[in-house]
N, CA, C and O atoms as a CHARMM CRD file, in Angstrom:
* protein
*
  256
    1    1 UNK  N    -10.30600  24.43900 -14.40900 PROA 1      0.00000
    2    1 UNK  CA   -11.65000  24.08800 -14.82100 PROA 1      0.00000
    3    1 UNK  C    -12.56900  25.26000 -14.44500 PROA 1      0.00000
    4    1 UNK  O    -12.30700  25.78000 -13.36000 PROA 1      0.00000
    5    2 UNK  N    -13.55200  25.75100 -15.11000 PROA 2      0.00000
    6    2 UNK  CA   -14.05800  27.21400 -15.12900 PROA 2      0.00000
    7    2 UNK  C    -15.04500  26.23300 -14.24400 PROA 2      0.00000
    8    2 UNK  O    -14.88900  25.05900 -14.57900 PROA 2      0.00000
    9    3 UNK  N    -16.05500  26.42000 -13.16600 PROA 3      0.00000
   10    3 UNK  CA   -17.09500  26.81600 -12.48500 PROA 3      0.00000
   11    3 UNK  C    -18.37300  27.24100 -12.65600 PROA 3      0.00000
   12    3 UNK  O    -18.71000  28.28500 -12.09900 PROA 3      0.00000
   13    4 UNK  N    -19.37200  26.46300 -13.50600 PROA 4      0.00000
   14    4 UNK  CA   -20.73800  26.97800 -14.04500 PROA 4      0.00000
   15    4 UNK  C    -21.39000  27.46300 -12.81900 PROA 4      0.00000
   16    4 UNK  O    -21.09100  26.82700 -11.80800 PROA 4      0.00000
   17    5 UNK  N    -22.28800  28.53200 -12.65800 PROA 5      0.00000
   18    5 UNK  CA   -23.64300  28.98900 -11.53800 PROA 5      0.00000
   19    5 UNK  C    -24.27400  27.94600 -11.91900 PROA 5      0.00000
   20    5 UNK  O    -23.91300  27.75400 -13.08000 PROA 5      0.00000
   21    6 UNK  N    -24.97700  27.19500 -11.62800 PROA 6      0.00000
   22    6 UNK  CA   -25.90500  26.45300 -12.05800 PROA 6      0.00000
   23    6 UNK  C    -27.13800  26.45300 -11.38600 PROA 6      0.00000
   24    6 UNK  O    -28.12400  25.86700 -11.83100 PROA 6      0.00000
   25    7 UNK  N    -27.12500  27.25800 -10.04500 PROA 7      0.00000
   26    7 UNK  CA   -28.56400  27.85400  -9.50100 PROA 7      0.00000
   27    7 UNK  C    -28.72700  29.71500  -9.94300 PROA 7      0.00000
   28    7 UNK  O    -29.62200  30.35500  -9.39000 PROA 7      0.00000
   29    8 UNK  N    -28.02800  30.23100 -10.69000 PROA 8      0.00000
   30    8 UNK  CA   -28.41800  30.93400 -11.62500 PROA 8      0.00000
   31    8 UNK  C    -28.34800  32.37800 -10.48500 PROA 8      0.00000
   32    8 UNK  O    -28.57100  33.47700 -10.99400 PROA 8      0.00000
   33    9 UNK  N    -28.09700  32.32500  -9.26600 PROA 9      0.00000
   34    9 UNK  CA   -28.02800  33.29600  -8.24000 PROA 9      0.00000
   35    9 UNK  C    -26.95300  34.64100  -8.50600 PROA 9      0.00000
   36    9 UNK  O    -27.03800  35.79200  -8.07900 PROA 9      0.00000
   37   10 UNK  N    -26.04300  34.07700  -9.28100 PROA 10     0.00000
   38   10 UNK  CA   -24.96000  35.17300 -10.23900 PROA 10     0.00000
   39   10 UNK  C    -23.55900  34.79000  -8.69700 PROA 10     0.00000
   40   10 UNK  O    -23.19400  35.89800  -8.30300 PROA 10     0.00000
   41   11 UNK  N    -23.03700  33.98800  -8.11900 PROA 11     0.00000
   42   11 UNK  CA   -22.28800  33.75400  -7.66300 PROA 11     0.00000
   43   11 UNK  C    -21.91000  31.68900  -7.06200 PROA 11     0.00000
   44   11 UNK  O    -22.69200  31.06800  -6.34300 PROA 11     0.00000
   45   12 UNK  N    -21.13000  31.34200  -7.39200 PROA 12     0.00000
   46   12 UNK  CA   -20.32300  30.15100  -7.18400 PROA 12     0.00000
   47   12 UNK  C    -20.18900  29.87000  -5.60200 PROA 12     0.00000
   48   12 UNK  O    -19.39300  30.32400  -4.78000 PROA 12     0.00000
   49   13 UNK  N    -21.55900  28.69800  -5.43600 PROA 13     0.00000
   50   13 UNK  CA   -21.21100  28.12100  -4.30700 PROA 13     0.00000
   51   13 UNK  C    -21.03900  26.89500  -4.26000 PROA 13     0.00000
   52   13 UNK  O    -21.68500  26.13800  -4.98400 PROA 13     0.00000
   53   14 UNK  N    -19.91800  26.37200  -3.19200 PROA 14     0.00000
   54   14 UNK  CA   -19.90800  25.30000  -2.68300 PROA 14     0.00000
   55   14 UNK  C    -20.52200  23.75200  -4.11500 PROA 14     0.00000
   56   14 UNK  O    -19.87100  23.04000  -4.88000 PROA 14     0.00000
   57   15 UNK  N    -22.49000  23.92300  -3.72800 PROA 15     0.00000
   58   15 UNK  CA   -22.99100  22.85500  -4.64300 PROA 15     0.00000
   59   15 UNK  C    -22.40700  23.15000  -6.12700 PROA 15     0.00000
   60   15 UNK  O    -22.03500  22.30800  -6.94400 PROA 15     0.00000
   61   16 UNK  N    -22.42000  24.44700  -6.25500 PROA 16     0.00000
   62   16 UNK  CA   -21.85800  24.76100  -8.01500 PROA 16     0.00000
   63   16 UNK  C    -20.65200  24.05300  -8.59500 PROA 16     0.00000
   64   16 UNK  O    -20.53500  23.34700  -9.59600 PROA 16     0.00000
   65   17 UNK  N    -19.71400  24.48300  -7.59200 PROA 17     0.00000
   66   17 UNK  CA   -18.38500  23.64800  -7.38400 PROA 17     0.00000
   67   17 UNK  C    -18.62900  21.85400  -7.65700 PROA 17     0.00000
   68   17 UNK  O    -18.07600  21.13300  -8.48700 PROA 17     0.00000
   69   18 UNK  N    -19.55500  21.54400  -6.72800 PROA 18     0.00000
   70   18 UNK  CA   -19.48800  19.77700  -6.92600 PROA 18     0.00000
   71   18 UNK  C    -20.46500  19.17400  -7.63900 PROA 18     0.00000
   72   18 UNK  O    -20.60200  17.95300  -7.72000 PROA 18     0.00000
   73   19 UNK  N    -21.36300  20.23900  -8.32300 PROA 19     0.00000
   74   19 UNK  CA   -21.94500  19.68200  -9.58300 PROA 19     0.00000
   75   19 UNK  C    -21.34600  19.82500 -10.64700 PROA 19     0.00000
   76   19 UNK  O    -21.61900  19.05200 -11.56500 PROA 19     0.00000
   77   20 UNK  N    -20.27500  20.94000 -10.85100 PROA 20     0.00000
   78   20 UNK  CA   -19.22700  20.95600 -11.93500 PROA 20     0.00000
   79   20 UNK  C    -18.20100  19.79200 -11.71100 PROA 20     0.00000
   80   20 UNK  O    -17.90200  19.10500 -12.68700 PROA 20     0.00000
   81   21 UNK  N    -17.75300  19.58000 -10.73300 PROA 21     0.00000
   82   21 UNK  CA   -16.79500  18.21500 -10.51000 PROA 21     0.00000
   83   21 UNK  C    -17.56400  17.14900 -11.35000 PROA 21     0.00000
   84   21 UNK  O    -17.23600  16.35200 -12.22800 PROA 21     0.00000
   85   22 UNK  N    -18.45800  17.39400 -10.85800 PROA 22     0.00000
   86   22 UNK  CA   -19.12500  15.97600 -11.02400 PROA 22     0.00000
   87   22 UNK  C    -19.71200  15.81300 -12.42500 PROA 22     0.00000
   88   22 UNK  O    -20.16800  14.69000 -12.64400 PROA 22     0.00000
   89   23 UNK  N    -19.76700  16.39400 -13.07500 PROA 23     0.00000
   90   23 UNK  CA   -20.40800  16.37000 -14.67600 PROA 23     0.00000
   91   23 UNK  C    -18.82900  16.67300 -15.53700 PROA 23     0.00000
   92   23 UNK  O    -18.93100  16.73700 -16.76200 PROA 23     0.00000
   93   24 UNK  N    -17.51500  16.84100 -14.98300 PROA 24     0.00000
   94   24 UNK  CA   -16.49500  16.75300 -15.06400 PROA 24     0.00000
   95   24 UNK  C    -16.21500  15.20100 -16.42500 PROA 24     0.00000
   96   24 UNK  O    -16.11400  14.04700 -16.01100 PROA 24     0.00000
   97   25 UNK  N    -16.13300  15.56100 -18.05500 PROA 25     0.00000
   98   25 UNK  CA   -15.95800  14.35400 -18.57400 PROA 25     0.00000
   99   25 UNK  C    -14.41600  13.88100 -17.96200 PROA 25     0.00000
  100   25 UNK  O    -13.37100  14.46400 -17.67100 PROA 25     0.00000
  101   26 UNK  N    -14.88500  12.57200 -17.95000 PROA 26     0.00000
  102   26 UNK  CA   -13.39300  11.95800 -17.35000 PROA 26     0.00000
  103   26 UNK  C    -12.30700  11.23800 -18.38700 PROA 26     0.00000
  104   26 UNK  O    -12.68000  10.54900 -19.33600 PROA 26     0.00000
  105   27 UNK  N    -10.89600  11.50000 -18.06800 PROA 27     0.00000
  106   27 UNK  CA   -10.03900  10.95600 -19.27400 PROA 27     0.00000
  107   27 UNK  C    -10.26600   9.67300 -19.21200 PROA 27     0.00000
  108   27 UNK  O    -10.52400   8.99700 -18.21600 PROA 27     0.00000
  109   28 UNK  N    -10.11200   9.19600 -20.84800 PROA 28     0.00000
  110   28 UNK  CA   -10.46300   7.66600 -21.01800 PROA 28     0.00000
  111   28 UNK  C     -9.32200   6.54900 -20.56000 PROA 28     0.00000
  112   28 UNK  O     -9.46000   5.32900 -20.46300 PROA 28     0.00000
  113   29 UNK  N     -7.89900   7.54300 -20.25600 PROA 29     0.00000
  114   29 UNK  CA    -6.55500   6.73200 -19.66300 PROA 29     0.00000
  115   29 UNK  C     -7.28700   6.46500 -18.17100 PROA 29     0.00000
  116   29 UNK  O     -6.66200   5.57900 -17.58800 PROA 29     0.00000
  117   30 UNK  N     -8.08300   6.81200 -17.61500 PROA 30     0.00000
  118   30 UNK  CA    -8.61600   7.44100 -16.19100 PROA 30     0.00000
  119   30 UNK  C     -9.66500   5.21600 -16.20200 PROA 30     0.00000
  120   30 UNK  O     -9.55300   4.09700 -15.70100 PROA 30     0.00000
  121   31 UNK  N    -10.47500   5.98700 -17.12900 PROA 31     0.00000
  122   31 UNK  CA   -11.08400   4.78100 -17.20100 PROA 31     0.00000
  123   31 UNK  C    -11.02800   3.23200 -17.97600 PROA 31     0.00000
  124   31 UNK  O    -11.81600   2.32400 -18.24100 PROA 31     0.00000
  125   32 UNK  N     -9.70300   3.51800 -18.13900 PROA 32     0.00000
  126   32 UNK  CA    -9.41200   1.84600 -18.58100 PROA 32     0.00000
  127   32 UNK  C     -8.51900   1.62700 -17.99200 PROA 32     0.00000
  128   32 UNK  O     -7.97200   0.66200 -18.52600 PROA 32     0.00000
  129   33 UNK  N     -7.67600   2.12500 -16.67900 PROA 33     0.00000
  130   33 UNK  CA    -7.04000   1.72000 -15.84400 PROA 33     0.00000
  131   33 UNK  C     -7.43000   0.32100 -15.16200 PROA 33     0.00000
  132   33 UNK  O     -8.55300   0.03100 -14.74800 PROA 33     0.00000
  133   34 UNK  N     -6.34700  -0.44700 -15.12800 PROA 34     0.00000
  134   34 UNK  CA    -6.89300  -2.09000 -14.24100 PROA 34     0.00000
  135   34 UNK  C     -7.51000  -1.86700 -13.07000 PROA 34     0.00000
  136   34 UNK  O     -7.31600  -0.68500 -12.78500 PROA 34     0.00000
  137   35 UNK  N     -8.20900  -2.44500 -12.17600 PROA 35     0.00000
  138   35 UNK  CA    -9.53000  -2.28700 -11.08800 PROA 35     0.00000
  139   35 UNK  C     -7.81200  -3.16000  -9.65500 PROA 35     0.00000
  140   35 UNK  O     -7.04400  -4.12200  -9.66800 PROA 35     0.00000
  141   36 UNK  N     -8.13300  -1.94400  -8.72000 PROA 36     0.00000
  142   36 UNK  CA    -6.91700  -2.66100  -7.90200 PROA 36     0.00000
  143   36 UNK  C     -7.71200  -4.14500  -7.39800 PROA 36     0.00000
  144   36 UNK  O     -8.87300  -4.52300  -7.55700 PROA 36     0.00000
  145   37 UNK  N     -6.62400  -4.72900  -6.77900 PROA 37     0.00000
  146   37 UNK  CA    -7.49500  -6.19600  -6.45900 PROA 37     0.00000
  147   37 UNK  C     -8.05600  -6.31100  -5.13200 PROA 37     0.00000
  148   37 UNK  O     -8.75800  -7.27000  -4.81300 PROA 37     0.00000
  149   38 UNK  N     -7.76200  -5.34500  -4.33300 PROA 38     0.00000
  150   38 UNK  CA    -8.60600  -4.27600  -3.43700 PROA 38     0.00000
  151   38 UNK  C    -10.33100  -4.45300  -3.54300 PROA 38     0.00000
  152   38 UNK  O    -11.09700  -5.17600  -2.90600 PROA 38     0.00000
  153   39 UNK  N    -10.54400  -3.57200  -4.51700 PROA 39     0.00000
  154   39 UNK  CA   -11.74400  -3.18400  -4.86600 PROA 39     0.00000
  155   39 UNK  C    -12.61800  -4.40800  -5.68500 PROA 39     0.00000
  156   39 UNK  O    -13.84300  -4.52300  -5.65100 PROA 39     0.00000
  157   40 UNK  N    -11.47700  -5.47000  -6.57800 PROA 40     0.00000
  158   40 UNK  CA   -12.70500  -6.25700  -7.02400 PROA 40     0.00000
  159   40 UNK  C    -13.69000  -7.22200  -6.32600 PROA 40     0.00000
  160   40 UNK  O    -13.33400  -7.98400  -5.42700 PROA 40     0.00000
  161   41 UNK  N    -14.63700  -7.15900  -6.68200 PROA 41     0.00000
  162   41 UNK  CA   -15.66100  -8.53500  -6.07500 PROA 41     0.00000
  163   41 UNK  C    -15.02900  -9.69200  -5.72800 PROA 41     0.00000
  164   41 UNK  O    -14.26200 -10.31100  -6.46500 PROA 41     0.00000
  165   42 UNK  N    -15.43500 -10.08800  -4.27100 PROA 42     0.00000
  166   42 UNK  CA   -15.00600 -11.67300  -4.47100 PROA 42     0.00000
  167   42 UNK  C    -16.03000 -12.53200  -4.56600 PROA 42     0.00000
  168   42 UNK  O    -17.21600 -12.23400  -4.42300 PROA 42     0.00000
  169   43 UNK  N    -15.64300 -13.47200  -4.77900 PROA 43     0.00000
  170   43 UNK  CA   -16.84800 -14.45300  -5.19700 PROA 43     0.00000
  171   43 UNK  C    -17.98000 -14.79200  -4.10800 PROA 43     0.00000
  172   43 UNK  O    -18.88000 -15.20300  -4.84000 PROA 43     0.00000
  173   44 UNK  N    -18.42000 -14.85700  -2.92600 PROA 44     0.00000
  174   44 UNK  CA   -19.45000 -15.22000  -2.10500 PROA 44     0.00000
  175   44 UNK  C    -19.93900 -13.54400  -1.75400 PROA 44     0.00000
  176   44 UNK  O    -19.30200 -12.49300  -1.82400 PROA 44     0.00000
  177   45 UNK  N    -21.03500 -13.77400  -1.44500 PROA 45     0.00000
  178   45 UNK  CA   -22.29900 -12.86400  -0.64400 PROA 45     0.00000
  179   45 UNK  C    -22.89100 -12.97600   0.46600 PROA 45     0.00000
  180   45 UNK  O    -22.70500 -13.80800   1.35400 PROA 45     0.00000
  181   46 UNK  N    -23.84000 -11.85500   0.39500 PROA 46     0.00000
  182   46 UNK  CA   -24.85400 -12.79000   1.70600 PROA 46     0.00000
  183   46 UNK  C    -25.35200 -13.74000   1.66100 PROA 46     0.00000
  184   46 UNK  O    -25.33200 -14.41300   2.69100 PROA 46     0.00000
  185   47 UNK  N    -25.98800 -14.23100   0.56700 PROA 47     0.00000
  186   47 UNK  CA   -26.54700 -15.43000   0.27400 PROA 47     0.00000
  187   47 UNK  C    -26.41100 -16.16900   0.08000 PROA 47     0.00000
  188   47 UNK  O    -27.24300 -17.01600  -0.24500 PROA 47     0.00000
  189   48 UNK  N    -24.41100 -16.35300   0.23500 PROA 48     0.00000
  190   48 UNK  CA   -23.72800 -17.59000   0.10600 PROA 48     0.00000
  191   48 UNK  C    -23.62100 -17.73400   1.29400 PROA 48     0.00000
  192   48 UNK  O    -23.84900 -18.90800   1.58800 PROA 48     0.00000
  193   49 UNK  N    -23.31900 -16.95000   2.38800 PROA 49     0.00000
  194   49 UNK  CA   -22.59900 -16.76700   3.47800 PROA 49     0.00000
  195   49 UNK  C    -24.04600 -17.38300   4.45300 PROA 49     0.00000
  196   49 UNK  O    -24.07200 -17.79200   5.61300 PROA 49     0.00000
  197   50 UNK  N    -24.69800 -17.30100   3.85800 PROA 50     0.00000
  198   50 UNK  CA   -26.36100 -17.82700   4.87100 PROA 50     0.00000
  199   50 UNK  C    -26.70600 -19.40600   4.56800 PROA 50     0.00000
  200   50 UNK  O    -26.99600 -20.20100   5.46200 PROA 50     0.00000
  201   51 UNK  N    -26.63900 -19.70900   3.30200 PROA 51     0.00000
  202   51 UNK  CA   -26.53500 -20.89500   2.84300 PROA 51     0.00000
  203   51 UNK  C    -25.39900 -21.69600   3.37800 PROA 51     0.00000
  204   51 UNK  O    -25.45900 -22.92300   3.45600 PROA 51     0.00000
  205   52 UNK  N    -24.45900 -21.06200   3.71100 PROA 52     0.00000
  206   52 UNK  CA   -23.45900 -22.13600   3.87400 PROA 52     0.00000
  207   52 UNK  C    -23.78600 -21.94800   5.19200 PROA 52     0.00000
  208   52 UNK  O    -24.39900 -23.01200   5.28900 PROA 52     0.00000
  209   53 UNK  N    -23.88900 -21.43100   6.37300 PROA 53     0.00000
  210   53 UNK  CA   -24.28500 -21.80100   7.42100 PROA 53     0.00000
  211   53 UNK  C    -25.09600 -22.28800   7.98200 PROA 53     0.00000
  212   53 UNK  O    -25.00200 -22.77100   9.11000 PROA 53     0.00000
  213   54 UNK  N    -26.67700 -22.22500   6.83500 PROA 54     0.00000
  214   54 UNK  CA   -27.80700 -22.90600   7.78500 PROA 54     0.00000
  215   54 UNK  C    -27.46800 -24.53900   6.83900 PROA 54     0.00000
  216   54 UNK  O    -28.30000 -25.42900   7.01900 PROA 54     0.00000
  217   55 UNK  N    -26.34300 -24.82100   5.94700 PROA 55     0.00000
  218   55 UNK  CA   -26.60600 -26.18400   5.74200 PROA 55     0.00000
  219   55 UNK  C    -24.97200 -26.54400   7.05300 PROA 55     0.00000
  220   55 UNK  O    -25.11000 -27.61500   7.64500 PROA 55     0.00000
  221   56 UNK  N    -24.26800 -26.12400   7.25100 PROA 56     0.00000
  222   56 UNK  CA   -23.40000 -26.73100   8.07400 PROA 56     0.00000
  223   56 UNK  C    -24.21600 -26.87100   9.16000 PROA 56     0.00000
  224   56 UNK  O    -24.15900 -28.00200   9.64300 PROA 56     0.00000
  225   57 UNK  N    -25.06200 -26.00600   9.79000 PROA 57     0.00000
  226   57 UNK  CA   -26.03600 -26.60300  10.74100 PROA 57     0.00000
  227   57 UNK  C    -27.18400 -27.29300  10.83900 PROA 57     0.00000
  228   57 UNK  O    -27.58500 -27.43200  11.99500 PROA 57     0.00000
  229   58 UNK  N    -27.88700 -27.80600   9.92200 PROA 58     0.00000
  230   58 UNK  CA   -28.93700 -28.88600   9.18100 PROA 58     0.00000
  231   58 UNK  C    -27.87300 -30.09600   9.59000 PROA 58     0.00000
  232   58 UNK  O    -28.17800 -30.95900  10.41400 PROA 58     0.00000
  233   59 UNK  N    -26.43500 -30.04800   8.83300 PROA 59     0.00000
  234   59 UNK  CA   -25.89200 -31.41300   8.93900 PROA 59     0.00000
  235   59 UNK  C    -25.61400 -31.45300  10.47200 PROA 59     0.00000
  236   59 UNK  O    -25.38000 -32.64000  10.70100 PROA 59     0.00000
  237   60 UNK  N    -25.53800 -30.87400  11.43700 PROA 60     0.00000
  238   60 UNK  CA   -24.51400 -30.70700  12.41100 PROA 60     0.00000
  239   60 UNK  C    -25.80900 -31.37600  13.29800 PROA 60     0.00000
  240   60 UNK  O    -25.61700 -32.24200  14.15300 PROA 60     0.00000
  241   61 UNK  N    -27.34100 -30.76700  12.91600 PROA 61     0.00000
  242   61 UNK  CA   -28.32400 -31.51000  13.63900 PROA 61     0.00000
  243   61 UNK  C    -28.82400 -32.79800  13.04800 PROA 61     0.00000
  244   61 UNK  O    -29.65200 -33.46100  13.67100 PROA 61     0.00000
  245   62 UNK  N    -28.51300 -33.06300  12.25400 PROA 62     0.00000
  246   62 UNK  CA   -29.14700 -34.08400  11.99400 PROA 62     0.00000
  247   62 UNK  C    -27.85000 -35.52200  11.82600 PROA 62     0.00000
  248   62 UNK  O    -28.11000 -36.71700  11.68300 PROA 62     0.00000
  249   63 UNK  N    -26.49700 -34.87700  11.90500 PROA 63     0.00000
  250   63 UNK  CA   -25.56600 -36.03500  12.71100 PROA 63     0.00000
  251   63 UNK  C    -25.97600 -36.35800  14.08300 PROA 63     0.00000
  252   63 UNK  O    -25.61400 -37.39100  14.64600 PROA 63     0.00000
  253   64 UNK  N    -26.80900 -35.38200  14.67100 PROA 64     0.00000
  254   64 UNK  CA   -26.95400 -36.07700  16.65800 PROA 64     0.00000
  255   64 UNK  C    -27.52600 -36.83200  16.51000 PROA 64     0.00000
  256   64 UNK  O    -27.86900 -37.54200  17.45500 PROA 64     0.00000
């Protein structure tokens, strides 16, 4: 992969390098690969994870 200057200084540094990575088009085999099951979302959040605790403790006070 050739290396654009892209701060125009007439030599390849470092940022040149990882702004060329990075504007790098990516193969489309690359991006329709399946998502490992690792990485996908699971279903609750914070805002499940808060809800479900301040109602297990609402019930927990108001059984005494």
């Amino acid at each position: 992969m050739p290396f654009i200057d892209w701060k125009g200084d007439g030599k390849i540094d470092p940022s040149d390098i990882g702004i060329s990575i990075a504007t790098e088009v990516v193969d489309d085999e690359e991006c329709t690969a399946p998502i490992p099951e690792v990485m996908q979302k699971s279903g609750g959040g914070c805002l499940t994870t808060l809800l479900t605790f301040v109602s297990i403790a609402a019930v927990t006070f108001l059984a005494i």
